[in-house]
Steps between C-alpha positions, in 0.01 A plus 500: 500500500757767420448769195829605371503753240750657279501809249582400080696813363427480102539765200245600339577462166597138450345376828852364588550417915762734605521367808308340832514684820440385816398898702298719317748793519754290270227457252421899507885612481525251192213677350655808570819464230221520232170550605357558192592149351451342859220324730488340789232178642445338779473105507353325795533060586411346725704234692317214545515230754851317574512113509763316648545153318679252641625152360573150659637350170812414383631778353710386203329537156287215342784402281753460731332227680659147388784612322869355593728702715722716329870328439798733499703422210900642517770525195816469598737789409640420138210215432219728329511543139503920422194643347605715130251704465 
């Protein structure tokens, strides 16, 4: 398992995210611009386990299965009736 972890910049007053950083140094020069309104956390996750699925099915959707082939359908130049809109 992996632990990936990330710092949450957020003011103090309104508890608004300023912004996520990925290195602790960004999170600590965003502080910086105000520190008196500022504070940093740490969040931690851990990655679980990957599984590869694989699937031997046909792979169109349930509704597509039965339905007539599609039929290409042409107007000839000057034939179609204009659309007022």
């Amino acid at each position: 398992m992996i632990m990936i972890e990330y710092w949450v910049v957020k003011d103090n007053r309104n508890g608004r995210v300023i912004c996520h950083c990925a290195d602790i140094n960004d999170a600590i020069m965003m502080v910086n611009f105000d520190p008196d309104h500022r504070t940093h956390t740490r969040h931690r996750f851990i990655m679980d386990q990957v599984i590869d699925i694989t699937s031997t099915t046909d792979k169109q959707l349930p509704g597509q299965i039965g339905l007539p082939a599609a039929q290409d359908l042409y107007i000839k130049e000057g034939e179609g009736q204009p659309v007022v809109v």
